[in-house]
N, C-alpha and C positions, 0 to 999 in steps of 0.2 A: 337612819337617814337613807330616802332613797337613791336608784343610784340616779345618773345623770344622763340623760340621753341622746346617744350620737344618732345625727340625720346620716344615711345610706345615700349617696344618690350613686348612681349605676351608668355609666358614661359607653358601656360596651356599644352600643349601636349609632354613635356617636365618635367617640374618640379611638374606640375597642375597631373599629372598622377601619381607622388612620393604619393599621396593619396591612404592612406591604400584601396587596396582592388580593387584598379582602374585599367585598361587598357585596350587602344583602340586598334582598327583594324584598319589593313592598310588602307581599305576603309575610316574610321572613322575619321585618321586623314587628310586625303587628303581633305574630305570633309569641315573639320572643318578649315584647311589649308586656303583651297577658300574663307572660309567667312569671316576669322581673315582679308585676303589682300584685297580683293576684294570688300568685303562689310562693312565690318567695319571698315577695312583700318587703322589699324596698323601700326607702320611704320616698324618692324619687329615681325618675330615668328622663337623661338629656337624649335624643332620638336623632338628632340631624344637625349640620349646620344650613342656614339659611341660604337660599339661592345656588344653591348649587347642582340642581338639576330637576329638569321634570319628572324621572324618575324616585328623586329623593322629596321633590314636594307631594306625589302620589304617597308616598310610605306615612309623611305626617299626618296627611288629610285622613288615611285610614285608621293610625292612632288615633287621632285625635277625634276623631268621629265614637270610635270607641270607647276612648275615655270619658266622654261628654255623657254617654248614656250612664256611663257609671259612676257617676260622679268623680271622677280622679283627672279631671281637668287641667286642674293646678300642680299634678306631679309630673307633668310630660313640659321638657324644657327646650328648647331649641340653642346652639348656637349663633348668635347675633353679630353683625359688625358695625363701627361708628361708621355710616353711607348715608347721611342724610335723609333717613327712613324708608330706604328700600328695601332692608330687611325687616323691620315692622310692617309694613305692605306687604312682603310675602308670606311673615306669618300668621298677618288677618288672614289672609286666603284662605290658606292651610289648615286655620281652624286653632291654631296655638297659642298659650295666653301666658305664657313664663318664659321669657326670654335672658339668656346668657352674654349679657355685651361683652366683646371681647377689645381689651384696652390693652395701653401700654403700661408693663410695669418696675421697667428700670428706664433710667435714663439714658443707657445703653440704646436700647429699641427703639426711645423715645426719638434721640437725637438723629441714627442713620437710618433708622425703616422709613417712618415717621416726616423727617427732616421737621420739627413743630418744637417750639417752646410746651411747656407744664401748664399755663394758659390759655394757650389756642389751641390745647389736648382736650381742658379740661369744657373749653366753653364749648368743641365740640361734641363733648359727653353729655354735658347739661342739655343741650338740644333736643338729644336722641330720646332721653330720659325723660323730658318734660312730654315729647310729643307721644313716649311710649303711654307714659300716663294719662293723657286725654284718651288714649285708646282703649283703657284697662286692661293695660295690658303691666305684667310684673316684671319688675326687673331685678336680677342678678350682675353681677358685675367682673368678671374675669383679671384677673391683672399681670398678664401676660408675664412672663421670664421674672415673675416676683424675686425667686429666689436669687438671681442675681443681683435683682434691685439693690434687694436687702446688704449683698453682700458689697455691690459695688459704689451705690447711689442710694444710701438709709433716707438722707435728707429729702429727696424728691419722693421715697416711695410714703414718707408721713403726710408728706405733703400732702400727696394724692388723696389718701385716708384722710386726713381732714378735712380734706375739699369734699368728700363722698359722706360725709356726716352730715351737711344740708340739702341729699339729694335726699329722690322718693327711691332709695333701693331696701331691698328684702335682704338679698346677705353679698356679699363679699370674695370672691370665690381666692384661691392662693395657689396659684400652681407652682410647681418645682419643674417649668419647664423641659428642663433639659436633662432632669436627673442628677442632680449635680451636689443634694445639702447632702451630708452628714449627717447622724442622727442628734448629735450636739448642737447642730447650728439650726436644725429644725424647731429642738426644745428653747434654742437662746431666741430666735426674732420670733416665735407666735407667744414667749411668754409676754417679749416686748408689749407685742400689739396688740393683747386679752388684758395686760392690765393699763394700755392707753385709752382703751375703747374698748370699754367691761358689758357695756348694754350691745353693743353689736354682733349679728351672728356671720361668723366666719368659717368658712370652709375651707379643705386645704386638700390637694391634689397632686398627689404623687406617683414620678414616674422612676422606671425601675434599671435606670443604666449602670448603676453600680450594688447591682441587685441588694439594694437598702430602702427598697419603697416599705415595706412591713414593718421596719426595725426604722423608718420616719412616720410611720400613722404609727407607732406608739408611742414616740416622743410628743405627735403633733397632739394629743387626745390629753397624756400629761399635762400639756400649756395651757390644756382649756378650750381647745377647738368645737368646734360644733358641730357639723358635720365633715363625712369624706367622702372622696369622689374615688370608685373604684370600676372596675372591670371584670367582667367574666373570664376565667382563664390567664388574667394578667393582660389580654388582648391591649394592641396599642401600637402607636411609632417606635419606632427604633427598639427599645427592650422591654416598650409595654409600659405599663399602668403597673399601677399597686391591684394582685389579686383577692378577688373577692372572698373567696373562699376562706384563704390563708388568714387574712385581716377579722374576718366573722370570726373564726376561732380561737384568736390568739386574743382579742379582747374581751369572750365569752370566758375563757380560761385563763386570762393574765391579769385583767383589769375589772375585776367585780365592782367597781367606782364606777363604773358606766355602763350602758346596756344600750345593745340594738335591736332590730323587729325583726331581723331576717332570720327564714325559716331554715335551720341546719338543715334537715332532712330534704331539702329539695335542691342543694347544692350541687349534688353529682350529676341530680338529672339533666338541671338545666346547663352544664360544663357540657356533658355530652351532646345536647341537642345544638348547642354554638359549635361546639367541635365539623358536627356534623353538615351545617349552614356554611362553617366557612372552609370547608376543605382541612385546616390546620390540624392535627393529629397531636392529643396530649399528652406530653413528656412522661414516660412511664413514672418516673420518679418522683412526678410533681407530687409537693402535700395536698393532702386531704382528695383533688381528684384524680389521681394520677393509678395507671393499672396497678402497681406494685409497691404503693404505699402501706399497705393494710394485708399484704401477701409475708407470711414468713416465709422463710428460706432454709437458713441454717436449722437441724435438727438439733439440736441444743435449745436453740427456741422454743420449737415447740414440747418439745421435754418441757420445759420452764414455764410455757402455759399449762400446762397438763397439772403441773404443781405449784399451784397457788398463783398463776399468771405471774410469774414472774416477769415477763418481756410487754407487758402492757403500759400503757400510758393514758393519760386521760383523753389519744385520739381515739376513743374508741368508733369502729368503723358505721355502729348504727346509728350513732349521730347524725350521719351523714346519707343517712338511708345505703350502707353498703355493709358487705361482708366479710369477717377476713377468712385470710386465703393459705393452707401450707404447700408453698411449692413443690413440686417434685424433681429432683437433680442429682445431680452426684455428693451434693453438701448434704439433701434434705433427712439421711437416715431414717430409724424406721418411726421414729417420732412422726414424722409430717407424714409418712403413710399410714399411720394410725390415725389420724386426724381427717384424711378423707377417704379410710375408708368408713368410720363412724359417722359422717356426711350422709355417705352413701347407703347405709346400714348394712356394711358387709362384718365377717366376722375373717380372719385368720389365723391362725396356729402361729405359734412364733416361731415352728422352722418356715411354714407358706410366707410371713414377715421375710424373715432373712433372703429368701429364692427372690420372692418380689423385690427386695430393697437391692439385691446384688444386680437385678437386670436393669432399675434405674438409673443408678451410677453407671452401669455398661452403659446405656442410651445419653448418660447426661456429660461422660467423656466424651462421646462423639458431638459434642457441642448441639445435642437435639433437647428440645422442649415437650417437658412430658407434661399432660394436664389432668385432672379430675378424670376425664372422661375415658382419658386412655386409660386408666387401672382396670377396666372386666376383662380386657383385650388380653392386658400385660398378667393378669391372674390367668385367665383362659392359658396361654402360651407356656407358663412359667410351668405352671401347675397339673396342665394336660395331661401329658405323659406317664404322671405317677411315678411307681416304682418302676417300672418295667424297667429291662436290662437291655443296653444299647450293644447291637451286634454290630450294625453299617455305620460309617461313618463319610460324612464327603470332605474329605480332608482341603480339597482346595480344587480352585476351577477358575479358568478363564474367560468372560464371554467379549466375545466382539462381535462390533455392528459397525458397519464401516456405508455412508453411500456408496452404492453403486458394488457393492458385493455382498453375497449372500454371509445373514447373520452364521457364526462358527462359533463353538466350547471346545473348550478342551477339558477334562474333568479327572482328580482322582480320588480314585474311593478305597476306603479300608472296609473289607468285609471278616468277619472273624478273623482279623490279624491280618491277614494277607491284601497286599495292594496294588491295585489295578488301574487303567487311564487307557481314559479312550479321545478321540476328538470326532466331531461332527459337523456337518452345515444342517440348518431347517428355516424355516419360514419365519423366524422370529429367537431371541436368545435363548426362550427357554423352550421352544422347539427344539433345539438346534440340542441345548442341555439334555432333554429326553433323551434323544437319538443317540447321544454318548452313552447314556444310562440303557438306554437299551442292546446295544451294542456289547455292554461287558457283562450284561445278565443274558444275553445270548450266546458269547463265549463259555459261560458257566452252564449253559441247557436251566434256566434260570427264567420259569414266566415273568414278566410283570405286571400288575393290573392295569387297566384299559382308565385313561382318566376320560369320564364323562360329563363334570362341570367346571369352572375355574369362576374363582368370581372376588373381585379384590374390591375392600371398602376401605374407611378411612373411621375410627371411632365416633360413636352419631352425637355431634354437640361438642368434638373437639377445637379448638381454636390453633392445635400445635401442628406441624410436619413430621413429627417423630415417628409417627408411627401408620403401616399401614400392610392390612391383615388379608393375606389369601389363603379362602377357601378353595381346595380342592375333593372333588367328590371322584368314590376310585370304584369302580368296580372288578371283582376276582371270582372267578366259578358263577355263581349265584347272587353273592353276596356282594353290598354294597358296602363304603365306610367313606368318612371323613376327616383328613386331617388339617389342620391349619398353621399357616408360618406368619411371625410376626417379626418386621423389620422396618427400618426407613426407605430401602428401596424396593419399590413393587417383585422385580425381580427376583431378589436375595429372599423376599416373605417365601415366593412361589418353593424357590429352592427348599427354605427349611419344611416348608409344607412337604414336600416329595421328599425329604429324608426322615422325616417321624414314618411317610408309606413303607417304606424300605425297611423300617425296623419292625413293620405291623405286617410284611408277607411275606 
């Protein structure tokens, strides 16, 4: 048996824009237009409500110009209002041919928004409807705060549906207005009305206030629904739409009774490219496109992929055109450093493991973020030094920078046992630091080499603050050398930098 096929329609550039604080450009949505059909393959996208700005009827006219070449005409929907066909006039213009009438659908809305009889609602539906049809133009039908209806006024909302059985409409749309069903009362009224009206296609539309939009599109798909109206990101009012992403996979992987056309692999891109469009930044944690879904953490984890994946699931991250990730922290142990540095195609000794794994818990106490890229840095540092035996030590130091007075250290150092402390002013902290260092190797008849480069970077391709690496170039008699300090603050690098010098002249 095959399975049964749910319609996709894609409401982000429409309903997805109802997000405080959002809205796109013409360009923006055309672009985002292409990707919803063409790449991710939708089976519809609503784009706009009608009449609401010159700006917004430019966005249509350039979809719809576009889909017209490519024959996807009939998958671009507009939102519609019952106005005596002023919104059918603007979407002749516009170039749009699938319209979303937007109606009332409890008696609730009917009776105070409205002030109308079920009557003088529906004889002004029938109007809109008939004249949509001399225009060929398609009609959809919204039924606004259904889910109330349902819950508060059943008798009017059958009503309605029976009255909507001798119109010319395509499907039926169901929203959960307010976010308001239960996953139980979503499965009790759509089973109602799939077996009142078996031959009608119904959609159903959920919103995420009592974050149960996903856990209601799988009750709604049970009852026999038809298609569902989703969003990119979850985008939408108040707590959003049911997400697109989430819903694709939970019915690809929960529900083999039904199948959709959209493309996993292009899910992350097109999350990021919205991201991007609207300012909004997505929730690290979010499923499936969220930074740190697909990132392990605990080394124990990856231990347990390493043998026999044990910590996998069927989200595997390529589904989705991504990667997974082991983070590095003070949990991740030398598990997830093993893991990237096999990424990287590095090799270490398992005492170089242990040096590396002790300094990223040192980093990941100080509440810093270590990434992929900081590991040559954190090997370079860790591992520099070698055996060599540590004579100087700089036990502790103070630096102050104060406006309007000159930067000062105070510094003390342990040299073969014995300890010293100097204080200075310079032109900067770690001027200021030399000139103490110079001061106690002057006391001792004690040259020190002449620094002739300083040069501080940040690991190339890191996205963290953890880390940041100065080089200093020394020279002594003839001879020139290099040491390097790795720290979170540019300063403190410099210092350990001049104290590997101290142990090398």
């Amino acid at each position: 048996m095959s399975a049964r096929r749910i319609e996709i329609m894609d409401t982000t550039l429409r309903d997805g824009e109802q997000t405080s604080g959002v809205s796109f450009t013409a360009s923006e949505k055309l672009t985002l237009a292409k990707l919803l059909l063409e790449e991710l393959k939708v089976d519809r996208i609503e784009v706009a409500s009608a009449r609401v700005s010159e700006g917004e009827f430019e966005s249509v006219r350039q979809i719809t110009g576009w889909a017209a070449e490519h024959d996807l005409l009939d998958r671009v929907e507009v939102l519609t209002f019952v106005d005596g066909g002023q919104s059918l006039k603007w979407m002749q213009q516009a170039g749009a041919q699938v319209q979303n009438l937007l109606t009332k659908g409890s008696m609730n809305h009917l009776t105070y928004q409205l002030k109308k009889t079920p009557e003088a609602h529906f004889a002004d539906i029938a109007a809109v409807l008939k004249q949509a049809q001399s225009l060929g133009i398609t009609s959809n039908i919204y039924l606004e705060d259904w889910s109330n209806g349902m819950r508060n006024s059943p008798q009017y909302v059958f009503q309605f549906l029976d009255f909507l059985q001798t119109q010319p409409v395509a499907r039926i749309l169901l929203p959960d207005t307010l976010g308001v069903l239960t996953p139980e009362e979503t499965f009790e009224y759509l089973k109602a009305i799939r077996e009142r009206y078996p031959d009608q296609h119904f959609d159903f539309h959920g919103h995420n206030d009592y974050d149960l939009s996903v856990a209601n599109v799988m009750q709604a798909v049970r009852a026999g629904i038809n298609g569902l109206h989703l969003t990119v990101n979850g985008m939408g009012e108040r707590a959003g739409n049911a997400p697109l992403a989430s819903v694709v996979a939970v019915l690809n992987d929960f529900m083999p009774e039904v199948a959709v056309g959209v493309v996993e692999t292009s899910l992350f891109k097109v999350s990021k490219l919205v991201s991007a469009f609207t300012g909004i930044a997505i929730p690290a944690n979010k499923p499936i496109v969220g930074d740190n879904v697909f990132t392990q953490t605990a080394g124990i984890h990856a231990d347990g992929d390493n043998k026999k994946n044990l910590y996998f699931n069927d989200l595997m991250p390529e589904r989705f055109g991504r990667k997974r990730k082991y983070a590095l922290g003070k949990t991740s142990g030398k598990a997830n450093i093993q893991k990237n540095l096999q990424e990287m195609g590095l090799t270490l000794n398992e005492e170089e493991i242990r040096k590396v794994t002790a300094r990223i818990i040192e980093l990941g106490d100080k509440k810093e973020k270590v990434t992929k890229e900081d590991l040559p840095f954190i090997i370079s540092d860790v591992l520099g030094s070698g055996n060599q035996q540590q004579r100087v030590f700089i036990r502790s130091y103070v630096l102050t920078h104060a406006k309007g007075l000159q930067p000062s250290t105070a510094v003390a150092l342990e040299i073969d046992g014995a300890t010293y402390e100097a204080h200075a002013q310079g032109d900067g902290q770690f001027d200021a630091f030399m000139n103490a260092l110079r001061s106690v190797y002057k006391s001792l008849k004690r040259p020190l080499p002449t620094l002739i480069d300083y040069a501080v970077r940040i690991p190339p391709g890191s996205h963290s603050d953890a880390l940041c690496e100065t080089v200093i170039t020394w020279k002594q008699d003839q001879r020139e050398f290099t040491t390097r300090g790795l720290d979170s603050d540019q300063t403190v690098s410099a210092i350990k930098a001049t104290e590997k010098m101290l142990n090398l002249c």
